[in-house]
N, C-alpha and C positions, 0 to 999 in steps of 0.2 A: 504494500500500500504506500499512496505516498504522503513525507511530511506535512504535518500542519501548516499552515503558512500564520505569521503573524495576526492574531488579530484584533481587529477593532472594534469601539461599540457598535458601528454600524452594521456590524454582519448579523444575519439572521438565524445561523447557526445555534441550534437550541443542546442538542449532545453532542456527545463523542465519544465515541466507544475506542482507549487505547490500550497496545498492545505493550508491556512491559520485558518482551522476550530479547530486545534490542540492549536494555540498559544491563549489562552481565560486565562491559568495563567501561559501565558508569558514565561515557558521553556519547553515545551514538544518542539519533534522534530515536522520540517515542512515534511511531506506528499509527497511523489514526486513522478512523472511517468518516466523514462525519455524514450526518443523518439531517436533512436537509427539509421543509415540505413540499419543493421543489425541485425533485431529484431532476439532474441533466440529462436529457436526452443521450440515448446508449449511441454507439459509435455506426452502427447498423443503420439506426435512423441520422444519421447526419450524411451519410454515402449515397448516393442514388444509386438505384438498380444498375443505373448503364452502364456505372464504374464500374462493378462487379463483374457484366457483359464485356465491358472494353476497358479494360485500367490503362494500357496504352493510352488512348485519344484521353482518359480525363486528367492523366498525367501533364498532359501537353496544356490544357485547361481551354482547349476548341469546344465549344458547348456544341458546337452543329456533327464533333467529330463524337461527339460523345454517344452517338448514338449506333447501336451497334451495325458493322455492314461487313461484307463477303471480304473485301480490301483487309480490313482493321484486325481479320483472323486468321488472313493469309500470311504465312509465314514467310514467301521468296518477296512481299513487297515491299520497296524502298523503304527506308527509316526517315521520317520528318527533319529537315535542319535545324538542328539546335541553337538556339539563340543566343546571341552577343552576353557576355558577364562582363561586367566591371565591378572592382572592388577598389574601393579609395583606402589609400594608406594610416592605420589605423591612428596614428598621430592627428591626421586630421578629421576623423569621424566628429562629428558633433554626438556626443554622448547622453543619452538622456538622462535626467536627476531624478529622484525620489521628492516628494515634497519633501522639502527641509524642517525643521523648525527654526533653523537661521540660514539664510545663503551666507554663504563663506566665500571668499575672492582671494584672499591672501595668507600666509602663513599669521600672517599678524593677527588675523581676525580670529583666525581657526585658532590661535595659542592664546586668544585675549584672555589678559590677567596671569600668565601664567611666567613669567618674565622673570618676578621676585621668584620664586621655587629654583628659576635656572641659577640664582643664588647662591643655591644651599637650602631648597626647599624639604619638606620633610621626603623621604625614600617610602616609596609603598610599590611592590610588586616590580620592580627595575624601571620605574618611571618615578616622573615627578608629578605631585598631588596638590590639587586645588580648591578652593571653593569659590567662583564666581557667580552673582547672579542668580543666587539661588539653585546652581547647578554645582557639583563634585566633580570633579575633572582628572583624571588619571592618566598620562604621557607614556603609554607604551612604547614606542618608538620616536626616530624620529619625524618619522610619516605616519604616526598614528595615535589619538586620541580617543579616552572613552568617557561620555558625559554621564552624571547620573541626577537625578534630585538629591541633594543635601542632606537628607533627613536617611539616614543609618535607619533608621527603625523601621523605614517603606522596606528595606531590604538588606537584612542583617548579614548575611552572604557576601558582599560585595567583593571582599579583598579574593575568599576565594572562586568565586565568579570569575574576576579579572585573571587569574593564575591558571585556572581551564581555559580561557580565551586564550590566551598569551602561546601557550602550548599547542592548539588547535592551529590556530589563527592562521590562514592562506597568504595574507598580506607579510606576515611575520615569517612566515618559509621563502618570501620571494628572492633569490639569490641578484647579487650585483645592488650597488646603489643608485644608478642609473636605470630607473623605470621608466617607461611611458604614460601616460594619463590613460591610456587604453585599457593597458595592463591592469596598474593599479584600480581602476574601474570596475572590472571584469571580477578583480577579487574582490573589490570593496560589498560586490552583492553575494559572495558565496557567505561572505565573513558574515554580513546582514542578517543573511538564513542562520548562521551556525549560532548569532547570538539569539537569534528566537529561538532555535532549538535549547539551549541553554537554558533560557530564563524560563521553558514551558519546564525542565526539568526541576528545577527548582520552585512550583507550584504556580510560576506568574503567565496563565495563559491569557490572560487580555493585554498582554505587554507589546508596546511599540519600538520597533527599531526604526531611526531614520538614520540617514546615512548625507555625508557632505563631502562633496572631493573638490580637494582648492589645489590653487598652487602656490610654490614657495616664493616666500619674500625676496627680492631684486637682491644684490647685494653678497648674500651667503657662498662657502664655496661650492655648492650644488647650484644646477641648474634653475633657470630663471622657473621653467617650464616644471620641474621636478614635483609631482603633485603631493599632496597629502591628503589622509581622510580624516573625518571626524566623525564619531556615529554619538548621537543622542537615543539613550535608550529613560523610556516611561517606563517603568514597572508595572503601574495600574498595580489593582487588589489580589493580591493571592489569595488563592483557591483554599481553603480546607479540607481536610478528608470529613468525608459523610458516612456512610453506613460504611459496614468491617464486616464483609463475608469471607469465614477462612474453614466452608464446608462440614467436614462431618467431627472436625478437630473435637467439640464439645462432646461427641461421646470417649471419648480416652478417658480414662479414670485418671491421671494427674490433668484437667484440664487447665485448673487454674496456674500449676506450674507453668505448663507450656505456655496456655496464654499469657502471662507477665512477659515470657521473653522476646513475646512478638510485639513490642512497644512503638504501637498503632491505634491510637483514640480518635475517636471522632472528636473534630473539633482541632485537631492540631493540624499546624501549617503542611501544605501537602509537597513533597519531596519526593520524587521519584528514586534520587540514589538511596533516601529512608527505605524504602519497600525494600528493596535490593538487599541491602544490609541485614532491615529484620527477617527476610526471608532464610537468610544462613542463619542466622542467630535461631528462629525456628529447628531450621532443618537438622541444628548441633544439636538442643534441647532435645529434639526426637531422639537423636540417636545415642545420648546420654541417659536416658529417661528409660531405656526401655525399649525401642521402637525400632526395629530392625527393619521392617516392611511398609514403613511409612514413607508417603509417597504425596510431593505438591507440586500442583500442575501450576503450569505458568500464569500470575496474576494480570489480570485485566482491571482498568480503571477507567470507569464510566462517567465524563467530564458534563456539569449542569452549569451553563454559563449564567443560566439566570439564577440560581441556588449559589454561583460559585464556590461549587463542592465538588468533591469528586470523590465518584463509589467504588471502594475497590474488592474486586473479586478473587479469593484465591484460593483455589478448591485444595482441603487436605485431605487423606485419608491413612489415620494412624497406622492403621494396620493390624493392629490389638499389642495386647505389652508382653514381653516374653522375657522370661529368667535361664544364665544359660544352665545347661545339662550334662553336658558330654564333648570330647575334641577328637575327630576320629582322623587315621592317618592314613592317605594312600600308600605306603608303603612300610607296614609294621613290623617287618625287620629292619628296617634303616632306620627309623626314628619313629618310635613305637606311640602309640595313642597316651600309652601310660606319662611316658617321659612329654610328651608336648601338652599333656595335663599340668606337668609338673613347671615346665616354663611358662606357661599361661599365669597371670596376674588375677586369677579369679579363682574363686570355687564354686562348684556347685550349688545351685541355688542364690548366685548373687542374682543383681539385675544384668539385663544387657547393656553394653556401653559399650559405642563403637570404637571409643580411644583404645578398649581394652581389647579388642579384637585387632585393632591395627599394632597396638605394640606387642600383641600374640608374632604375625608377622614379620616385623622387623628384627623381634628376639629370634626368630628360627631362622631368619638369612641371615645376621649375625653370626652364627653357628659354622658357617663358613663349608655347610655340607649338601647346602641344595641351589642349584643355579635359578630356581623360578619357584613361586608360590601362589596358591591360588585357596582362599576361603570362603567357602559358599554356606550359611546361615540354612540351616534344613527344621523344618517347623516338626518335633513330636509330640505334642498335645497343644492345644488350642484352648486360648480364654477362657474362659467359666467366669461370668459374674467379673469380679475384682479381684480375681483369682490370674496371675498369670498364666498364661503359658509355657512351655520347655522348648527350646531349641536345641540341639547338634553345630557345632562346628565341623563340616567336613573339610579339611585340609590335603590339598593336593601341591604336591611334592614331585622336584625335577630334580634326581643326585647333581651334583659337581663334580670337578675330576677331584677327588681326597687326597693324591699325593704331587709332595711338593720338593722339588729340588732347590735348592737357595745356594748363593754362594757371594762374596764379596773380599775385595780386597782393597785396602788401603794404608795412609800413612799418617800418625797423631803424632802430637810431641810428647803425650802422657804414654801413647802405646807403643810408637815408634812402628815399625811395615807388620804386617798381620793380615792372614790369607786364612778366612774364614768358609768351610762348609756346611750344609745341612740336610738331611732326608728326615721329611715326615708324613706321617700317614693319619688323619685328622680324624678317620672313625675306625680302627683298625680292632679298639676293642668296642662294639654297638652298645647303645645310643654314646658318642662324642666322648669314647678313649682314644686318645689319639699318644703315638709312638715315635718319639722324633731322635735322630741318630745325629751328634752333633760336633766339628773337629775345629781345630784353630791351631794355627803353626802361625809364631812370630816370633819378632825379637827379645818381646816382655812377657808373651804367654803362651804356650802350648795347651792344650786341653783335646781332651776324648771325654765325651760325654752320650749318654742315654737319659731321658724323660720320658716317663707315664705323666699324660693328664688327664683327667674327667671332668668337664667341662658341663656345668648344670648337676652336680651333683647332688643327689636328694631334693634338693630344692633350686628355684631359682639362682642365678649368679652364686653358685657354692661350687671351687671349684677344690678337688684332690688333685695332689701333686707327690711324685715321688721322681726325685733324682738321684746317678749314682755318678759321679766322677771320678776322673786322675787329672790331675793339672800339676802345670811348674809356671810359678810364677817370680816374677824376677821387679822390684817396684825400687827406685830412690831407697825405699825403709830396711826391705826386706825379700829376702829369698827364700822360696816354702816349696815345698815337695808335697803333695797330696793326696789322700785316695779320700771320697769323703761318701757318703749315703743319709740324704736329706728328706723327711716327708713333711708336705703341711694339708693345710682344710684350713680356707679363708670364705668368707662372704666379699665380692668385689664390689668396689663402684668404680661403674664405668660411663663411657660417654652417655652411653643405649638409656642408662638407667642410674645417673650418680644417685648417691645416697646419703642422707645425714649421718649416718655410722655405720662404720664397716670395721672387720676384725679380721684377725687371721692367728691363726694355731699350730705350733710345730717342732721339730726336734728329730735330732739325728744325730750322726758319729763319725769326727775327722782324725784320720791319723796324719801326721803332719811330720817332715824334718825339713828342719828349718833353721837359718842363719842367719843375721846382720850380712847387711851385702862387703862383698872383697874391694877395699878401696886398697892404692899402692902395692897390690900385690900379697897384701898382707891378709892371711884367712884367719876368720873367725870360726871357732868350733861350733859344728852343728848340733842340736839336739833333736832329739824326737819328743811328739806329744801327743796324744790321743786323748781325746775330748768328746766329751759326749754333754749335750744339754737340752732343752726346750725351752722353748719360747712364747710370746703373746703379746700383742700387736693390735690397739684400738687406737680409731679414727672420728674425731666427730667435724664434719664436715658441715658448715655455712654456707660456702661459695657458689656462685655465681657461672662456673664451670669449670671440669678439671684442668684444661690447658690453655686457658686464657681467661681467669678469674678478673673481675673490675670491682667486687664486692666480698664482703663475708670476709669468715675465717677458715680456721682448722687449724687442730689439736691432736696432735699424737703422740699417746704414749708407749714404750717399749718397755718388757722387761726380759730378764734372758739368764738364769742362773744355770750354771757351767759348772763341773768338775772336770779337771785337767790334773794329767798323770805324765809324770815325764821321770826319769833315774831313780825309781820305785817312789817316788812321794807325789802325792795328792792334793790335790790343790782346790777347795772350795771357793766362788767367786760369784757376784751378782751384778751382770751388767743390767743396765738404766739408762733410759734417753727419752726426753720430751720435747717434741717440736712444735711450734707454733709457729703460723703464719696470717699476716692482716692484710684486708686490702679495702683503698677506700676511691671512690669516685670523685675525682677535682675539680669541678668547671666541668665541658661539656667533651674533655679533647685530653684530660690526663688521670690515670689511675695512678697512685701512692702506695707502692707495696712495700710491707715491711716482712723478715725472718728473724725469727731464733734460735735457736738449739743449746742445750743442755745436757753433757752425758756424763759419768762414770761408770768408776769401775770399782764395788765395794769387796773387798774380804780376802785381798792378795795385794803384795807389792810388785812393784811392776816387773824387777827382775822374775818373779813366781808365772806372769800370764805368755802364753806364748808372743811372738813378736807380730803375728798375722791377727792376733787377738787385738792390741791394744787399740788407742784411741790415735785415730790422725786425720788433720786437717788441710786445707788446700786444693786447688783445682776448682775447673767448672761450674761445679756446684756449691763449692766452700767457700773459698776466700783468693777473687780473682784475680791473676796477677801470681800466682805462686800455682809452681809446679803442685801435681799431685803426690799429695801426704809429706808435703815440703815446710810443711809451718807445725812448729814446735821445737821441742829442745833436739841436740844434736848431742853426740856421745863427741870423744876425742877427735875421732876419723873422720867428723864432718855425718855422721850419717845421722836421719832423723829415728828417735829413738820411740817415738810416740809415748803415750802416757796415762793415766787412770783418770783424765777427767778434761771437759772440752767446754770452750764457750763459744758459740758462734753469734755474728749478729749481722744482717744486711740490710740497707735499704735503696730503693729507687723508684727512678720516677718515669711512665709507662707513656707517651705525650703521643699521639696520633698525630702525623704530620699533615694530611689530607692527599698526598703525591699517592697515585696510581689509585685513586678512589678510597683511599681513607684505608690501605693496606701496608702501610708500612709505618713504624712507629720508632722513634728515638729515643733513648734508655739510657741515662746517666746511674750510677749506682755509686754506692762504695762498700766494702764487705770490712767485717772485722774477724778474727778467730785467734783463739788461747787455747795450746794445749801444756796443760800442768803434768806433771809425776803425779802428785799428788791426786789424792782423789776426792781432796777439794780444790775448786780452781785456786791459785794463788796471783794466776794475772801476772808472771816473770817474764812470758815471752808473750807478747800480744804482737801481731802483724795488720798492717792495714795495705789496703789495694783499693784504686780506685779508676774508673774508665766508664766506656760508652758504649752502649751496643745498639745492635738494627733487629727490628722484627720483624719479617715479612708472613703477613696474614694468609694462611690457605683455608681449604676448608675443612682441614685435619689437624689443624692449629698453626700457629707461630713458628717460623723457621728463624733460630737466634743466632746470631754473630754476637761477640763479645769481645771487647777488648779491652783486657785488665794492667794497668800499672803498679810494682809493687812499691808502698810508701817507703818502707823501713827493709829495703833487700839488703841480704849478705849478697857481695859482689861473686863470692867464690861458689853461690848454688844457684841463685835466682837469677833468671833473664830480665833483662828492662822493660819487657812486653809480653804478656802472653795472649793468645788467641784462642777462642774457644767456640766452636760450634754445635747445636742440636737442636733438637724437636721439642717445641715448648716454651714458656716460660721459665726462667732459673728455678723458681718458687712461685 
């Protein structure tokens, strides 16, 4: 159908039945019929017969050919000479106007009053704003003006009214500053239309656009000839909504929930983007509420110019309320009904909620074992009364390939060259054991390693772990030798689902030999230590998100008691360590984050705890600008000796620069860290670092650059710069 065209009192036009299926992004025009007592003659009765007998001769517009004959059907007879065309070059058209509500001739007139603003008038919308004459005046460009009446209160929308035009607007797309009066003409009525379509959106269907095309003042660097437009628009009275038909909605047993969320009264100003809006807001409530099979068919709004109201239609049907029942799985050897009950966020007999079907979804392709998914809502018992319903989840399932070869190889200054592999098999024990074979050859580290995981264990995000390795590892501190067998059982929080508190549980047995590293050639004697302990690990989490938090906190504490056995004696011991972390929002363009940490080491002297055990600080994540486990006390040899108790503290400042769309952010920090002997801190060796890093924003978090100076280096271990890169925020 086509658009309404502006109108006026004078039109006779008494309804209008409009179609609402257009506004889905909010500026396309509304749809209308209108309903006339006068309907126009169909296109039938306006053609004569003859045309229909000879369209040839009535094309030509010979009324005497018009009449049909032997010649006019004969296909081998001549073709008539088509007549002379002239077309005058569009510069010099005489254009016709729209009545004005002012003739305009010059820039001067078209801009009157609006001279002081070029001043340093107030900024509204990327123009300058005025009030002349009882009119509001807003300067979109510099060929284009928009008038309004004065009075805010005719039409409270205005600014963003003007910001939809601005964006739309044909005159505002036209490329080159050099136009014709043609041109800008041509747009000046598209833009005419686009503002009534606008202002009917907005509830103002008796609303006037006029339109003025001047040209510009003598004098400027642009052409004498160079035109401008000006459009004065009347508002007239905006429409209210009238009757509120939203069908069979009022049988549902939550009626009056649902209806609150459709926030559409008679009597309130009529808005078209409003229906739109409330329409989802409905359609969420449905499927929150209960309502799987509810179903609203596209609203219709029937306009009374003499009432100025408008009646809107928008047929529902609930569908009835249903509670789910059951989760069934196409493939119950791959991931069994049992286990996708268990990662489901619901039980038996909750209500239905679509959120909770859709994060069912996203937790099972998470899972990393099926390439496609499909859940279909299957009805097994139906309403009774106020009694709900039972549903089924039937879940269809497409495997992925489960095994994965990895490999990588690179060069750090903490790791130095390291040529990493890996094979795993991600369901190899059904539902998501997965078996992963793991190597690493380098300069600082060697390892062979094997991992069991169980991934959803018992319950949601519970995952079992058990690993068994051999490693040699070679750091600044210490050289260790290892064979170790680690299990734990943690509750996660992750992107899919963080959580305000999370734990984890665990404990295992490392035999160890191990030395202070060989400086000048001179070896230190190794010892052996076997250690066996458990552990436990809670998290109370505030933030805002795990890898790029702007708010909240979190709190972690550790504890870890240890016995250690090394040249037949025993060693009791309880490590400790609490983290905290803050973060707060500064203006509209910087987050303030701050870190702590806290650790010892109670019930041994340091000499007693192995060297791979103790407390040490520095690097990446410690304290930047110093090598890793390069900050604390040092023995004779220069080597760091680590120690029974640690202070950490860092702060910076997260500043969004706006470069590449508000994707990259600048990062001053400075880090502080103390590691004592003691297993209270004494605060003898404290080190500070301080520098700048880049963040660049993906959509799997922050990729950081860092770059740390250290305040207080020994020349003979610490470099003048360190450089540090990874995934994430530091903290």
């Amino acid at each position: 159908m086509e658009s309404l065209p502006a109108f006026r009192p004078t039109d006779k036009i008494r309804h209008i039945t409009v179609s609402l299926l257009a506004l889905a992004i909010g500026v396309q025009p509304l749809a209308a019929a209108a309903q006339d007592r006068n309907a126009p003659a169909t296109l039938e009765d306006l053609i004569p017969d003859s045309a229909v007998d000879n369209p040839d001769a009535w094309a030509t517009g010979d009324a005497e050919a018009a009449e049909p004959t032997e010649s006019a059907l004969d296909p081998d007879s001549p073709m008539a000479e088509l007549p002379g065309v002239e077309v005058a070059w569009p510069d010099e058209l005489d254009i016709p106007e729209p009545e004005p509500i002012e003739q305009v001739e010059t820039e001067e007139d078209a801009f009157a009053g609006l001279e002081e603003f070029r001043r340093g008038g107030e900024r509204a919308n990327g123009g300058d704003r005025a009030e002349v004459e009882g009119r509001d005046f807003i300067r979109i460009d510099d060929r284009l003006i928009i008038g309004f009446p004065d009075d805010n209160d005719g039409f409270p929308e205005k600014t963003e009214f003007v910001s939809r035009f601005k964006a739309l607007s044909t005159i505002e797309q036209l490329d080159g500053d050099e136009a014709s009066v043609a041109q800008i003409s041509r747009r000046a009525e598209a833009d005419a239309e686009l503002l009534a379509r606008l202002m009917r959106i907005y509830g103002y269907y008796g609303a006037q656009v006029n339109r003025t095309v001047g040209s510009r003042r003598p004098g400027e660097d642009r052409a004498e000839t160079d035109p401008v437009v000006r459009f004065d628009i009347l508002p007239g009275e905006r429409f209210a909504f009238g009757e509120i038909d939203l069908g069979n909605l009022a049988a549902a047993p939550d009626y009056e929930q649902l209806r609150a969320s459709f926030d559409i009264q008679t009597g309130m100003a009529l808005n078209s983007d409003k229906i739109v809006a409330e329409q989802r807001d409905l359609d969420t409530e449905l499927g929150e509420t209960g309502y799987p099979f509810a179903a609203i068919d596209a609203p219709e709004l029937l306009v009374d110019h003499d009432r100025l109201e408008g009646d809107l239609t928008m047929p529902v049907e609930p569908g009835g309320k249903y509670v789910f029942s059951e989760v069934n799985s196409s493939l119950p050897e791959f991931l069994s009904s049992k286990h996708l009950s268990r990662i489901a966020r619901f039980d038996k007999g909750d209500v239905y909620q679509r959120s909770l079907e859709q994060d069912l979804r996203r937790a099972i392709l998470a899972t990393g074992l099926v390439s496609s998914i499909t859940i279909t809502p299957r009805k097994l018992t139906e309403p009774v009364g106020d009694e709900p319903g039972e549903l089924a989840l039937d879940v269809g399932l497409q495997k992925a390939d489960l095994r994965t070869i990895a490999g990588a190889i690179g060069y750090g200054s903490e790791d130095g060259f390291k040529l990493e592999a890996s094979w795993e098999h991600r369901n190899f024990f059904p539902p998501e054991g997965s078996i992963k074979f793991r190597a690493i050859a380098g300069t600082r580290e060697q390892l062979a390693s094997v991992g069991y995981k169980r991934n959803n264990f018992k319950a949601r995000d519970q995952v079992l772990t058990l690993d068994a390795y051999a490693s040699n590892i070679t750091t600044d501190a210490v050289e260790a030798r290892s064979v170790a067998v680690i299990a734990g059982f943690e509750r996660l929080s992750n992107l899919l689902f963080q959580k305000p508190f999370s734990w984890a549980v665990g404990g295992g047995f490392i035999w160890s030999d191990e030395r202070n590293r060989v400086i000048g050639g001179i070896a230190r004697e190794r010892q052996e230590y076997l250690i066996g302990g458990v552990y436990g690990r809670a998290t109370i989490d505030t933030s805002d998100s795990l890898l790029d938090p702007s708010k909240g906190f979190r709190v972690t504490a550790y504890l870890a008691p240890e016995v250690s056995r090394s040249r037949g004696t025993e060693t009791f011991y309880l490590r400790n360590q609490l983290d905290g972390t803050y973060y707060r929002q500064i203006g509209s363009n910087v987050v303030l984050a701050g870190r702590g940490q806290f650790a010892s080491i109670q019930g041994a002297e340091t000499f007693q705890i192995a060297p791979s055990r103790r407390l040490y600080s520095g690097g990446g994540g410690s304290v930047r600008g110093y090598g890793y486990q390069a900050v604390g006390p040092r023995n004779d040899f220069g080597e760091p000796t680590g120690g029974r108790s640690l202070v950490e503290g860092s702060i910076e400042a997260r500043i969004d620069t706006g470069f590449l769309g508000g994707a990259v952010q600048v990062v001053p920090f400075i880090d502080m860290g103390s590691v004592s002997i003691e297993k209270i801190p004494d605060f003898r060796f404290v080190n500070w670092g301080v520098g700048v890093g880049v963040r660049y924003k993906t959509g799997f978090g922050p990729i950081r650059v860092d770059v740390g100076v250290p305040l207080n280096r020994n020349p003979l271990f610490d470099s003048p710069v360190a450089v540090y890169v990874g995934l994430g925020q530091a903290f």
